[in-house]
DSSP file (Angstrom, degrees, kcal/mol; ACC not computed):
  #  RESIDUE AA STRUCTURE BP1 BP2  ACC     N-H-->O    O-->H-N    N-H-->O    O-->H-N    TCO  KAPPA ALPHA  PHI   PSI    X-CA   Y-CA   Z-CA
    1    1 A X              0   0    0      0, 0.0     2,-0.2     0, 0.0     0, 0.0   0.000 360.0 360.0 360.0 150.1    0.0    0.0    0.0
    2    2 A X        -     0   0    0      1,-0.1     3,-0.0     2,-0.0     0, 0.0  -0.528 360.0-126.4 -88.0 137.7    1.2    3.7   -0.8
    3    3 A X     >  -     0   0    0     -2,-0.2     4,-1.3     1,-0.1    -1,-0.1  -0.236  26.0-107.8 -71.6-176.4    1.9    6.1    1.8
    4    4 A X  T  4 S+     0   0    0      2,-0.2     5,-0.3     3,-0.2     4,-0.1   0.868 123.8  49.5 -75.3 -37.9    0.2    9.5    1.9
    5    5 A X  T  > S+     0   0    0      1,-0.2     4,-3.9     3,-0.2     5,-0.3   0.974 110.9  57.1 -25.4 -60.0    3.7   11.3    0.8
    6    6 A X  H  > S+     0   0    0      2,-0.2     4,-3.5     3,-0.1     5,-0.3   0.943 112.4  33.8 -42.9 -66.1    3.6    8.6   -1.8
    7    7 A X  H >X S+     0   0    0     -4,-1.3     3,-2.9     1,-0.2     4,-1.5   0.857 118.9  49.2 -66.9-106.4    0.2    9.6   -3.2
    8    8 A X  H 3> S+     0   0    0      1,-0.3     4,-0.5     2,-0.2    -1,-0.2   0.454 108.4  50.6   0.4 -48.0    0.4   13.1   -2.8
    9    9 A X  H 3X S+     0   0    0     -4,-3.9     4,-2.3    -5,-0.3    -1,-0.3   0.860 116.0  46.5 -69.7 -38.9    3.7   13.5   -4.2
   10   10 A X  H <X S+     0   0    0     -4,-3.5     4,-0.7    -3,-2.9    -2,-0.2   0.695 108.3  58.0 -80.5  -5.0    2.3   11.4   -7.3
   11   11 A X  H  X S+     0   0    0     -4,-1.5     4,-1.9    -5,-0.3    -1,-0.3   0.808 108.3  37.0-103.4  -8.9   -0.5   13.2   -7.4
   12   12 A X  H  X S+     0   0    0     -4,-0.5     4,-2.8    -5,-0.4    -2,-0.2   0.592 112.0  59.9-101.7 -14.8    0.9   16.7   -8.0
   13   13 A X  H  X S+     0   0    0     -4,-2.3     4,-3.6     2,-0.1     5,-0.3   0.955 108.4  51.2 -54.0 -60.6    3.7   15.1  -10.3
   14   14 A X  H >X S+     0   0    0     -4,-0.7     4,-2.2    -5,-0.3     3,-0.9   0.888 111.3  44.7 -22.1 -82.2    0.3   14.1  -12.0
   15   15 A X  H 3X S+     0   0    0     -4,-1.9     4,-4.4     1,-0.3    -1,-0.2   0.774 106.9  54.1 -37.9 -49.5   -1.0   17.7  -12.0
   16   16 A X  H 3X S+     0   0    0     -4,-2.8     4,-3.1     1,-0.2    -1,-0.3   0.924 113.5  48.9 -55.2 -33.4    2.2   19.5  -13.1
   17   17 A X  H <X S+     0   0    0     -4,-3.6     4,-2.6    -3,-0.9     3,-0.4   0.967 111.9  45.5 -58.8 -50.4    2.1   16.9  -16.3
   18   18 A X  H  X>S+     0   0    0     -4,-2.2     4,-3.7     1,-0.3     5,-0.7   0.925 115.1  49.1 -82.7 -29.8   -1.5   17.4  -17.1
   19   19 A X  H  X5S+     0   0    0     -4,-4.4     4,-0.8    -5,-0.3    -1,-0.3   0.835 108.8  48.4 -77.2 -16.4   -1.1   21.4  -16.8
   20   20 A X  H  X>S+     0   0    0     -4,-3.1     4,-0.9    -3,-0.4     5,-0.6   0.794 121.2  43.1 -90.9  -9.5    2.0   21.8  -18.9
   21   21 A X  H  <5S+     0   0    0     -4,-2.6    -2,-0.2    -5,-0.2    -3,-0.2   0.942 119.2  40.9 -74.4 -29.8   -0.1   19.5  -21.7
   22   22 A X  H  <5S+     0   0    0     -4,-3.7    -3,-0.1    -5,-0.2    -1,-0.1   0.947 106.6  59.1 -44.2 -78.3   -2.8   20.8  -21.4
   23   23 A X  H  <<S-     0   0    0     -4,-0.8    -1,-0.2    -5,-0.7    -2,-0.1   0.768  82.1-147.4 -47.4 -25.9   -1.9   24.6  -21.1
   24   24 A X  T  X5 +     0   0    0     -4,-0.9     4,-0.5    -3,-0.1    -1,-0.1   0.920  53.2 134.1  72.4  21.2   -0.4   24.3  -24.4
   25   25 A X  H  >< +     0   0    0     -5,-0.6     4,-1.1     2,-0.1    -1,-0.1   0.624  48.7  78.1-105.9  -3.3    2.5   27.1  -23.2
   26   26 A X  H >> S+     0   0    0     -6,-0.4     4,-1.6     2,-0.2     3,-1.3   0.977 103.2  30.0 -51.7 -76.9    5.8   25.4  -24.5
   27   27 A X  H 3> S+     0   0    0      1,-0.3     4,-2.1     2,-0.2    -1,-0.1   0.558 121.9  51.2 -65.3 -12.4    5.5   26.1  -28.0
   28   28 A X  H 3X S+     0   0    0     -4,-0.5     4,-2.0     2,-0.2    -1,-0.3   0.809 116.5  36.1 -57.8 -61.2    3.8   29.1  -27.7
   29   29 A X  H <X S+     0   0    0     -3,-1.3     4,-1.5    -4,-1.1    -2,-0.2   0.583 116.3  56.3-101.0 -31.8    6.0   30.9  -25.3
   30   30 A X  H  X S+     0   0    0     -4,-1.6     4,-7.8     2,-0.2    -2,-0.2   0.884 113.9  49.5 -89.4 -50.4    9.3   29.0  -27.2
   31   31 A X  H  < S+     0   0    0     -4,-2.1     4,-0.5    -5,-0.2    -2,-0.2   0.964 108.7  44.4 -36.1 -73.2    7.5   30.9  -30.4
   32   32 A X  H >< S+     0   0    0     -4,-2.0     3,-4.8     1,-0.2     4,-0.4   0.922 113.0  53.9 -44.5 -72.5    7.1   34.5  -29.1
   33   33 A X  H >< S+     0   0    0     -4,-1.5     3,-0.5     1,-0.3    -1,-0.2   0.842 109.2  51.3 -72.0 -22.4   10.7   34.3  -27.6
   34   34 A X  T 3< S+     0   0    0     -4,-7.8     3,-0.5     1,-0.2    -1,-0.3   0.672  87.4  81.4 -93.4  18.9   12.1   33.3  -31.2
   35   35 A X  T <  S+     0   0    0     -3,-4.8    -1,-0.2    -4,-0.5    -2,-0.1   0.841  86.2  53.2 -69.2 -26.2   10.6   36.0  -33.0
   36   36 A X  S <  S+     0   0    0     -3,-0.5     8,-2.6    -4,-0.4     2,-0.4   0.278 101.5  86.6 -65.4   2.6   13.1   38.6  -32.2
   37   37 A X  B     -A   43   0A   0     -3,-0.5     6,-0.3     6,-0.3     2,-0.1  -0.703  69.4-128.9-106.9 155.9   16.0   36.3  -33.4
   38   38 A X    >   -     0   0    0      4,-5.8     3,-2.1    -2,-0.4    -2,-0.0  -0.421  41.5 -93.2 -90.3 176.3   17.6   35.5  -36.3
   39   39 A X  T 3  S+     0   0    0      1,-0.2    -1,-0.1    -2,-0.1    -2,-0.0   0.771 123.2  57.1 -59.7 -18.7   18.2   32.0  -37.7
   40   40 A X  T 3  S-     0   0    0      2,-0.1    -1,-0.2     0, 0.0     3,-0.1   0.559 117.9-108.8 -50.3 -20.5   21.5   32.0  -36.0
   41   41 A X  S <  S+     0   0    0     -3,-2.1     2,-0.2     1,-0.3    -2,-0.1   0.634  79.1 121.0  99.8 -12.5   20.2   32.6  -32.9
   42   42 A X        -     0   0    0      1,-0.1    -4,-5.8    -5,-0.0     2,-0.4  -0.540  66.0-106.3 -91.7 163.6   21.4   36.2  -32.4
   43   43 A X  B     -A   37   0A   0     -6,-0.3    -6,-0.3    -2,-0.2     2,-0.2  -0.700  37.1-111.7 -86.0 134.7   19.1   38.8  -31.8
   44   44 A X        -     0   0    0     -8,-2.6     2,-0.2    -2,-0.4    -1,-0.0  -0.485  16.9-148.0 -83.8 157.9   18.3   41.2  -34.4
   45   45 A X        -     0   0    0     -2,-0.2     2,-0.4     1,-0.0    -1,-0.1  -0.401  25.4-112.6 -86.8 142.1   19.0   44.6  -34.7
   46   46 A X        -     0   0    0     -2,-0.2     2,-0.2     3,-0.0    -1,-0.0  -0.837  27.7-126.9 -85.4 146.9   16.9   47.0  -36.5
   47   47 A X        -     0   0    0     -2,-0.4     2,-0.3     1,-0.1    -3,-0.0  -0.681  33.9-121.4 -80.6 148.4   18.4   48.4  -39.6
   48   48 A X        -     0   0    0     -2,-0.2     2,-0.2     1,-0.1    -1,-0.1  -0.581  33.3 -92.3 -73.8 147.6   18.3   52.3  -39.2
   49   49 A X        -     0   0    0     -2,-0.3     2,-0.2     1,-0.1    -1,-0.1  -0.522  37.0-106.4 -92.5 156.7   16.6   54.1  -41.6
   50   50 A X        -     0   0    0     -2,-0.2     2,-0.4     1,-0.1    -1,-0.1  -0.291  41.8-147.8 -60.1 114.2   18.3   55.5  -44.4
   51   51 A X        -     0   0    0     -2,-0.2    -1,-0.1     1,-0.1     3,-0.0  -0.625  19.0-104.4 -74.1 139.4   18.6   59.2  -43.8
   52   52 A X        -     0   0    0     -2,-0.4    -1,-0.1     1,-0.1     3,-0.0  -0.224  44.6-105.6 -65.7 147.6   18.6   61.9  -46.4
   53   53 A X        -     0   0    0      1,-0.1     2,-0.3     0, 0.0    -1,-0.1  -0.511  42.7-107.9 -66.5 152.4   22.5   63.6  -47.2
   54   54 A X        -     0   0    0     -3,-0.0     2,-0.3    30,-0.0    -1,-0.1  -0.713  29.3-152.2 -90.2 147.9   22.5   66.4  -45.8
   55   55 A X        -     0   0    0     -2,-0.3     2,-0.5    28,-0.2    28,-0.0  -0.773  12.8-165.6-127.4 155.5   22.4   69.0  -48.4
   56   56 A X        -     0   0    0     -2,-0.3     2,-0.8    28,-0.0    28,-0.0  -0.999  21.5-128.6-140.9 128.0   24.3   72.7  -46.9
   57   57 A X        -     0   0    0     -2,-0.5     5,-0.3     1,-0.0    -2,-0.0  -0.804   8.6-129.2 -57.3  82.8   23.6   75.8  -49.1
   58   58 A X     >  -     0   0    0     -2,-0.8     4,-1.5     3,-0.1     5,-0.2   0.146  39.1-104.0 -35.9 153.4   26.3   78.2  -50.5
   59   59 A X  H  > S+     0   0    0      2,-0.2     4,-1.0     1,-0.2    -1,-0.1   0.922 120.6  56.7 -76.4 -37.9   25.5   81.6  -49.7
   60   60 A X  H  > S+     0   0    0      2,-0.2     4,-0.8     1,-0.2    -1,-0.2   0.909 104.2  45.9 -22.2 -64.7   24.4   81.7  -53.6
   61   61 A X  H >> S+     0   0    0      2,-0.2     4,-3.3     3,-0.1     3,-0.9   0.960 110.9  56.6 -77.5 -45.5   22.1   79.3  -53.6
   62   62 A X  H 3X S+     0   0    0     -4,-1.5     4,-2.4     1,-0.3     3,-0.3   0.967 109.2  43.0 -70.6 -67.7   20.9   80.9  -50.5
   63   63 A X  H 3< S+     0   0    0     -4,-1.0    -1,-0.3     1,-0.2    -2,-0.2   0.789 109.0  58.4 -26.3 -40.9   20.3   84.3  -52.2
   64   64 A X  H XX S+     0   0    0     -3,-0.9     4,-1.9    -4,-0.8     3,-1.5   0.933 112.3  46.7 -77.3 -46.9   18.7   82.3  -55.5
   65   65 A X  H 3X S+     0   0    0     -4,-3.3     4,-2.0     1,-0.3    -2,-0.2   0.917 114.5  42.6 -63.4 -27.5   15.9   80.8  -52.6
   66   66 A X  H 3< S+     0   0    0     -4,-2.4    -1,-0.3    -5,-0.3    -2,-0.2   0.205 115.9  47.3-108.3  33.8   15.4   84.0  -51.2
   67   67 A X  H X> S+     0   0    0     -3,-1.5     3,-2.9    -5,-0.2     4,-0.9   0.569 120.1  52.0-139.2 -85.2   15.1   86.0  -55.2
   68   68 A X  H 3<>S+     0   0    0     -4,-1.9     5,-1.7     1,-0.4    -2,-0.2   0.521 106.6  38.0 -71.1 -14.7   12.9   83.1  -55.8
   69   69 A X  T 3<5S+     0   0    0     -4,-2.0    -1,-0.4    -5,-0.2     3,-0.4   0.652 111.1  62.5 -91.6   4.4   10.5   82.9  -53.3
   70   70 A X  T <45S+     0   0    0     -3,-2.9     2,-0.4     1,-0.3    -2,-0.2   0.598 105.3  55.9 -68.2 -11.4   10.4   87.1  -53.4
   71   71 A X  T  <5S-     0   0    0     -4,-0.9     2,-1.8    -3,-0.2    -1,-0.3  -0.906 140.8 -79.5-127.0  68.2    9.2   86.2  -57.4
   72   72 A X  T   5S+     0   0    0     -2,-0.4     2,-0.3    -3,-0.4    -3,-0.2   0.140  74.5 157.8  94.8  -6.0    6.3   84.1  -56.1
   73   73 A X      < -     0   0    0     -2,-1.8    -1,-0.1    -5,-1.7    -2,-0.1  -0.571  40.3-137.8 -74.9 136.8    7.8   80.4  -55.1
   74   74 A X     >  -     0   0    0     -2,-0.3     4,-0.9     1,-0.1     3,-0.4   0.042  22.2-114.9-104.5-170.0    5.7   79.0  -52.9
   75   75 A X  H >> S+     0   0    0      2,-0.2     4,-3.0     1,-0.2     3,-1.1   0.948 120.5  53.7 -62.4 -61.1    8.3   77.0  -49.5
   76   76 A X  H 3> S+     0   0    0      1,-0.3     4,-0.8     2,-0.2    -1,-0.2   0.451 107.7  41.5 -82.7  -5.1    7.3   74.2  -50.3
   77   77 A X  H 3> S+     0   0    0     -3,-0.4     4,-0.8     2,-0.2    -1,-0.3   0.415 117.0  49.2 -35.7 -50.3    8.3   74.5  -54.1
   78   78 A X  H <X S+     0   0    0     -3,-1.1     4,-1.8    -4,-0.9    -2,-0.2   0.732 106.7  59.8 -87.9 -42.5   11.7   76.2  -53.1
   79   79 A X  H >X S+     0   0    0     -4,-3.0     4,-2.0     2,-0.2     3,-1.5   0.984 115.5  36.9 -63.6 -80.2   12.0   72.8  -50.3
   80   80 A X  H 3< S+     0   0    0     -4,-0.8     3,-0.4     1,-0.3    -1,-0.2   0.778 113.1  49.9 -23.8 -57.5   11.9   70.3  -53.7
   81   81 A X  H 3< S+     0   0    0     -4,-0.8    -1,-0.3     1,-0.2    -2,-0.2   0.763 121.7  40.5 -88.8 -30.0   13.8   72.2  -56.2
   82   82 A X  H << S-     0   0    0     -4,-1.8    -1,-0.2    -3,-1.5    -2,-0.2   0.563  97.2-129.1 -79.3  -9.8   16.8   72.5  -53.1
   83   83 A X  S  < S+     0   0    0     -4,-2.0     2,-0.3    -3,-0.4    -3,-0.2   0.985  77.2 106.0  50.4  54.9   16.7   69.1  -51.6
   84   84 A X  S    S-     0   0    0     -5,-0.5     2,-0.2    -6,-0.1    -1,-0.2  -0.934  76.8 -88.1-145.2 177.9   16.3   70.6  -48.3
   85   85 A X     >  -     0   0    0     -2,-0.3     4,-3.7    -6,-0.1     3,-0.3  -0.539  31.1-111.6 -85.4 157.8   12.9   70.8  -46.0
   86   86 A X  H  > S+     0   0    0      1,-0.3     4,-1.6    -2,-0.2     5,-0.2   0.908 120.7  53.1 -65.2 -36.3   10.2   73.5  -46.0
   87   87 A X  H  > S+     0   0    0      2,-0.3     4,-0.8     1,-0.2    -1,-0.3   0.768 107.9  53.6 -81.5 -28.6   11.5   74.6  -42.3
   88   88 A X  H >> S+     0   0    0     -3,-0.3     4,-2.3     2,-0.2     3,-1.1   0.904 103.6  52.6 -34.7 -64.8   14.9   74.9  -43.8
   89   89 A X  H 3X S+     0   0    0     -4,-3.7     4,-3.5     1,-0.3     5,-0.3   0.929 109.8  50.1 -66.9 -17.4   13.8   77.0  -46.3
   90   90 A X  H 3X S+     0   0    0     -4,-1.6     4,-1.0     2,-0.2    -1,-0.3   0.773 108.5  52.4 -66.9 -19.3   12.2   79.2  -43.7
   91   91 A X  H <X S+     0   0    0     -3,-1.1     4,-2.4    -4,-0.8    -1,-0.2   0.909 107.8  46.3 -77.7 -50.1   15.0   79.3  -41.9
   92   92 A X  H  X S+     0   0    0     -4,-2.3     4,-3.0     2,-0.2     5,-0.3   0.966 117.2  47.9 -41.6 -71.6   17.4   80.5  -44.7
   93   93 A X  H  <>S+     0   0    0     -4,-3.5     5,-1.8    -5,-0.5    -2,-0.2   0.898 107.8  53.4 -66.3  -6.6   14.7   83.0  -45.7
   94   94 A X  H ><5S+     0   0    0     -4,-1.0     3,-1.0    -5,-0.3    -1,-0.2   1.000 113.9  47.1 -61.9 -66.3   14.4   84.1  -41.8
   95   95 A X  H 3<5S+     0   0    0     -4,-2.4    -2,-0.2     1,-0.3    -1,-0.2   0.607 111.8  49.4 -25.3 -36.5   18.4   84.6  -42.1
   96   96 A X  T 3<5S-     0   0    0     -4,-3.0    -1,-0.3     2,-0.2    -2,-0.2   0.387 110.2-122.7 -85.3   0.8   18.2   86.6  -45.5
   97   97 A X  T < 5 +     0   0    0     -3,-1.0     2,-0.4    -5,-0.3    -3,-0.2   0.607  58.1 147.4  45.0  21.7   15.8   88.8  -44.2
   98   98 A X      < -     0   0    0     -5,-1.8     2,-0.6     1,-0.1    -1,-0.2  -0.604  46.8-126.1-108.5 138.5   13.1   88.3  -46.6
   99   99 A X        -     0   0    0     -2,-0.4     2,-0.2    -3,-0.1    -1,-0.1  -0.725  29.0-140.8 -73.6 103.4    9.6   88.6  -45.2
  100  100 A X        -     0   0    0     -2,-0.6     2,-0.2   -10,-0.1   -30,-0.0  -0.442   8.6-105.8-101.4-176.4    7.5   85.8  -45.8
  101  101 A X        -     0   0    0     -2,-0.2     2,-0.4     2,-0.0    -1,-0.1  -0.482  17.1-164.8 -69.8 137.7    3.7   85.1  -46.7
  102  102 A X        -     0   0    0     -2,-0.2     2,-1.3     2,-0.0    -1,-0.0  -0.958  21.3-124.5-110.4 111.8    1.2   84.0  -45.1
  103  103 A X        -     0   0    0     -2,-0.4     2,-0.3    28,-0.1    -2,-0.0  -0.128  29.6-162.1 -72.6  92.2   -1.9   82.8  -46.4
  104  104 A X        -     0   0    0     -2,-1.3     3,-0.1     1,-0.1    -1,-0.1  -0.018  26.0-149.2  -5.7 -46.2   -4.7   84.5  -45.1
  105  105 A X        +     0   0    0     -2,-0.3    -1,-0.1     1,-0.2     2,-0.1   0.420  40.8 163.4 -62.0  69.5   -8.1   83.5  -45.1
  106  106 A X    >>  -     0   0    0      1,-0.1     4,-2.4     3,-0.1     3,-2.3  -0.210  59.4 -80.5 -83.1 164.4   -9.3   87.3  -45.3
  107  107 A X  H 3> S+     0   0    0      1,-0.3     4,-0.7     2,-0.3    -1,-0.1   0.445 129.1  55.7 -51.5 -20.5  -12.9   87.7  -46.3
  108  108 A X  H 3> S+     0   0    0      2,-0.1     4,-1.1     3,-0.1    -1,-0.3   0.685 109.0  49.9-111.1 -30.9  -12.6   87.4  -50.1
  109  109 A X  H <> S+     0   0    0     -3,-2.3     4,-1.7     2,-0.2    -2,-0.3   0.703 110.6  52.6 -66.4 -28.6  -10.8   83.8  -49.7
  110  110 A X  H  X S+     0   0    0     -4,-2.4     4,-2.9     2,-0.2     5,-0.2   0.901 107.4  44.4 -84.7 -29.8  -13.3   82.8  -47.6
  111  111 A X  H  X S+     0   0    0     -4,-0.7     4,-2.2    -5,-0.4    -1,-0.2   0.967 113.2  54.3 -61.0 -44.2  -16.0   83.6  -49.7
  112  112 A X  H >X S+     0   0    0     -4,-1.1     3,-1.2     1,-0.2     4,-0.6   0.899 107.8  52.3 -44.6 -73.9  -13.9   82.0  -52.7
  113  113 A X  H 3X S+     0   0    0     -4,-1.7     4,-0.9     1,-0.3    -1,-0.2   0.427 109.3  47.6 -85.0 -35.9  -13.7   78.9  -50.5
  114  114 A X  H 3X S+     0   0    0     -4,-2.9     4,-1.3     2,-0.2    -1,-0.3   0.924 111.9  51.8 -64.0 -53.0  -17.7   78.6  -49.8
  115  115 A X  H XX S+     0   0    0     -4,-2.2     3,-1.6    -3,-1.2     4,-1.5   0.909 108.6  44.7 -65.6 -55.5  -18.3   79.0  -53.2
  116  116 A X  H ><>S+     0   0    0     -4,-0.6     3,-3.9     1,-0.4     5,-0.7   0.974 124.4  41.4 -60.0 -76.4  -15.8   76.1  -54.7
  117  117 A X  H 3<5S+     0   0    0     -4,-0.9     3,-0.5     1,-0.3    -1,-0.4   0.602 107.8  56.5 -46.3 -24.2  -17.2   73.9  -51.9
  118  118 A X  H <<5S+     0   0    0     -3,-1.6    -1,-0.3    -4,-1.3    -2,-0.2   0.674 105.2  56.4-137.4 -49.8  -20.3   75.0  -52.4
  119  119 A X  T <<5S-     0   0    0     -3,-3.9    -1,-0.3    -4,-1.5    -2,-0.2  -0.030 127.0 -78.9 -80.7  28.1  -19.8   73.9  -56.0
  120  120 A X  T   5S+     0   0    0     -3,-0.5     2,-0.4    -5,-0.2    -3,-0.2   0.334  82.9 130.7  96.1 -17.0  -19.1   70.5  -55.6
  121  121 A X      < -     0   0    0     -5,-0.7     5,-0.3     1,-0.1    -1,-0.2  -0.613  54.5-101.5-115.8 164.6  -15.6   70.1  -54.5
  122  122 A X     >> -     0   0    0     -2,-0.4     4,-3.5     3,-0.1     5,-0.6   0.243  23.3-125.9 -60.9 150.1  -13.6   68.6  -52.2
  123  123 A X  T >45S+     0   0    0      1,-0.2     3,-1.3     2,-0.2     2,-1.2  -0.064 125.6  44.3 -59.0-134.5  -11.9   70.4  -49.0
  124  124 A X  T 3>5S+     0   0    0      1,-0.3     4,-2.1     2,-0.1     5,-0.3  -0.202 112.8  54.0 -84.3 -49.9   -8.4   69.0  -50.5
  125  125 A X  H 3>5S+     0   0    0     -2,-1.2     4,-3.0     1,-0.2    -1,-0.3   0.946 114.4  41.9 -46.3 -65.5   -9.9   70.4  -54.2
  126  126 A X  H <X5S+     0   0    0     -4,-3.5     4,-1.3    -3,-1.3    -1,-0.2   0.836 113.0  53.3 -44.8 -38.1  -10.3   73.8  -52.5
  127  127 A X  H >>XS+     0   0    0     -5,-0.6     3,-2.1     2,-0.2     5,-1.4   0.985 109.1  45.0 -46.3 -81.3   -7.1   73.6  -50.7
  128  128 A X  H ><5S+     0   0    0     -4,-2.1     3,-1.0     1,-0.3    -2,-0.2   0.855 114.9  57.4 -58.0 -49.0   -5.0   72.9  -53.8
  129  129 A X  H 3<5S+     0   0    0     -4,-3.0    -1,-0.3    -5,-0.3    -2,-0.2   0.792 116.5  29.5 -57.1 -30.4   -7.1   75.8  -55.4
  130  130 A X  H <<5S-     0   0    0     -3,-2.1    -2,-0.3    -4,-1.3    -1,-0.3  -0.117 112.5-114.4-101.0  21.4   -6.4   78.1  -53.4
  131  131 A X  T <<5S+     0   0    0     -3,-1.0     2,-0.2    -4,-0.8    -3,-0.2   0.746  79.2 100.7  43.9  42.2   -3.1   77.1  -52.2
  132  132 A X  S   <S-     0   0    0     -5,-1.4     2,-0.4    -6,-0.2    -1,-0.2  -0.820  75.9 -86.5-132.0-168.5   -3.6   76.4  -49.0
  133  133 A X    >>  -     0   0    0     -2,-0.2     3,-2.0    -6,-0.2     4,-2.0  -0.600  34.4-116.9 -98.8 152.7   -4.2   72.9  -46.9
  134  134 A X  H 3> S+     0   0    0     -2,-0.4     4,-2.6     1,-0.3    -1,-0.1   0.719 110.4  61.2 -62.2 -24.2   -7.5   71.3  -46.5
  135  135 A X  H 34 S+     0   0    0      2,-0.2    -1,-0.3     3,-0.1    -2,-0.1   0.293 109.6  53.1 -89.2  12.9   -7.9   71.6  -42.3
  136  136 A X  H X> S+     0   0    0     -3,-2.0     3,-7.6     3,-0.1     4,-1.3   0.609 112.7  38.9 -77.2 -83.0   -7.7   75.5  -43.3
  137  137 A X  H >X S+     0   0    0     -4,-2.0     3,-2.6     1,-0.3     4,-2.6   0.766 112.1  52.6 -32.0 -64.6  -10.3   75.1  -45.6
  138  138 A X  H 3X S+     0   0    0     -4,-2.6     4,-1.4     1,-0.3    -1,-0.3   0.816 115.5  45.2 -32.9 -34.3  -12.3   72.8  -43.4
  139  139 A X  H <> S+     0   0    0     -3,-7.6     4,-1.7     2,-0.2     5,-0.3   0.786 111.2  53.6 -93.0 -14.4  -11.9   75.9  -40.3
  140  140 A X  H XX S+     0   0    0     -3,-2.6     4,-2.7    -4,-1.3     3,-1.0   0.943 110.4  49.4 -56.7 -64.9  -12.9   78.6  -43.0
  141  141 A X  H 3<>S+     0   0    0     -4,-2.6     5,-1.1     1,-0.3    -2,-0.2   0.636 114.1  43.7 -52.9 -25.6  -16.1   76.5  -43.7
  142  142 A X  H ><5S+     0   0    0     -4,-1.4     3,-2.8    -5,-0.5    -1,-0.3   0.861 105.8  53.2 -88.2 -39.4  -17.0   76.1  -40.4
  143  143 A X  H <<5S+     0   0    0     -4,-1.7    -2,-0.2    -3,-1.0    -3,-0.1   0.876 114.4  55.1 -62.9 -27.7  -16.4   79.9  -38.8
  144  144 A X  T 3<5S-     0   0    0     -4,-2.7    -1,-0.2    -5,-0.3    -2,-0.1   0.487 126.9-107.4 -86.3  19.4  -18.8   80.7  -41.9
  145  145 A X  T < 5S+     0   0    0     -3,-2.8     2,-0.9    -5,-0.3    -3,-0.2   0.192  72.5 135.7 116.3 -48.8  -21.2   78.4  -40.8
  146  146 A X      < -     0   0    0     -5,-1.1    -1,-0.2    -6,-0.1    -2,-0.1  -0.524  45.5-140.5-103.5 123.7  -20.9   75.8  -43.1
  147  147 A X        -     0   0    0     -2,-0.9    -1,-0.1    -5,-0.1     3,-0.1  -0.242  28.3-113.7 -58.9 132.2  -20.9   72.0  -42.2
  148  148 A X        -     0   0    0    -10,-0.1     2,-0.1     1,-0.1     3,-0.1  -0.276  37.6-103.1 -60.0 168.1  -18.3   69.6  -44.1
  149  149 A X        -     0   0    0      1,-0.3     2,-0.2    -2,-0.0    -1,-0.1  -0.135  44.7-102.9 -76.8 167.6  -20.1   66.9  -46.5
  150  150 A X        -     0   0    0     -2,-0.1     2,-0.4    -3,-0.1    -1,-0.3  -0.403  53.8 -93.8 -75.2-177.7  -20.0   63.6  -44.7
  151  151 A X  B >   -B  154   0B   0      3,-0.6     3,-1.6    -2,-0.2    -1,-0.0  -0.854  39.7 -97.9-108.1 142.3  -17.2   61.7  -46.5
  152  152 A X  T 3  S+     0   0    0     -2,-0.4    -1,-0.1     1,-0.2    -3,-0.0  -0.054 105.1  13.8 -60.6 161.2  -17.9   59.4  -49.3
  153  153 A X  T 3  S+     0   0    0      1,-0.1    -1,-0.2    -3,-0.1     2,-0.2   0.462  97.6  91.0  74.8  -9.4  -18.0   56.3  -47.9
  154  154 A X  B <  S-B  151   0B   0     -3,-1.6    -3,-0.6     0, 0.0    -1,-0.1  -0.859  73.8-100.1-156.8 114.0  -18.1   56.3  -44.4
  155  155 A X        -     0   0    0     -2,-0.2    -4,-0.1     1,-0.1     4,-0.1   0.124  14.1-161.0 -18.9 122.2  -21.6   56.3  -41.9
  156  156 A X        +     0   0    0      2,-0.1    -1,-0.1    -6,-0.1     2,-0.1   0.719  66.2  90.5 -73.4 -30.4  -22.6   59.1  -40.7
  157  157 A X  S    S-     0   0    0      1,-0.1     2,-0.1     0, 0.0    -2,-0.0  -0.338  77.3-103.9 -51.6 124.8  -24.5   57.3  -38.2
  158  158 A X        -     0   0    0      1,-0.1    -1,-0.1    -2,-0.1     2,-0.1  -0.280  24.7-107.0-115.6-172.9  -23.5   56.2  -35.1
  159  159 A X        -     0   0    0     -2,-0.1     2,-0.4    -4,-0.1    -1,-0.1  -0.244  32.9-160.3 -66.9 121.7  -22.6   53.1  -33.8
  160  160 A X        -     0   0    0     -2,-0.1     2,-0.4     2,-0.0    -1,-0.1  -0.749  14.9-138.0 -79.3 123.3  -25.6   51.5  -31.4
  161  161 A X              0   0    0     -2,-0.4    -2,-0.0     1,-0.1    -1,-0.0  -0.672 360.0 360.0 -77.2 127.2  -24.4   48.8  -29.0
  162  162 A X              0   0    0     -2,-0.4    -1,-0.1     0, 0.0    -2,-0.0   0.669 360.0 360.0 -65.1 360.0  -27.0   45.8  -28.8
């Protein structure tokens, strides 16, 4: 006959067996740890991402950015055609002294901006027409009043829990 030790002991041996088949948490837990690894076995690294050269201005070039956006180029125009960023080029023209623009949305843009919308097209359409960004447009149209369209595509309605 088995002692109680006996039994006891065999019966939580028992237990541990049934809970690590059961539980199903080897391969699972052996998975997860080897996703970070490589097929070696080392850990991987993230590659960095490729960063743009850095592009440095001549005082030439800087003078031709600040000539050209005084002749109507817009930052973001001047950013492209330099390989540099739109806050670069502010920065340069901040340096030069050259005053820049700001786009308004004084009383005669906004009315423009009703009207286009007004006519069928989209805050980005209006943006791009008036050379500014569509969350402008979207805050003209609304200090005048006027509610955006819903957006194609997507319920105005909202969601009810059963």
């Amino acid at each position: 006959m088995l002692s109680d030790a006996e039994v006891h002991g065999s019966n939580v041996r028992t237990m541990v067996e049934l809970s690590a088949t059961l539980s199903n948490r080897g391969p699972l837990v052996e998975r997860l740890s080897s996703l970070g690894k490589s097929k070696t076995g080392r850990r991987r690294t993230p590659r960095p991402t490729p960063r743009k050269p850095l592009v440095r201005l001549n005082l030439e070039e800087v003078q031709d950015l600040a000539a050209a956006y005084e002749a109507g180029e817009s930052m973001k125009e001047l950013a492209e055609r330099f390989g540099i960023s739109r806050w670069t080029v502010a920065d340069h023209l901040k340096r030069t002294g050259t005053s820049t623009r700001h786009r308004v949305m004084n009383e005669a843009r906004i009315a423009k901006c009703v009207e286009l919308y007004a006519a069928g097209l989209s805050l980005v359409s209006v943006g791009e027409e008036l050379r500014v960004g569509g969350a402008t447009v979207r805050r003209a149209l609304l200090g005048a009043g006027i509610a955006p369209r819903p957006r194609l595509g997507f319920s105005s309605a909202s969601k009810t829990s059963p």
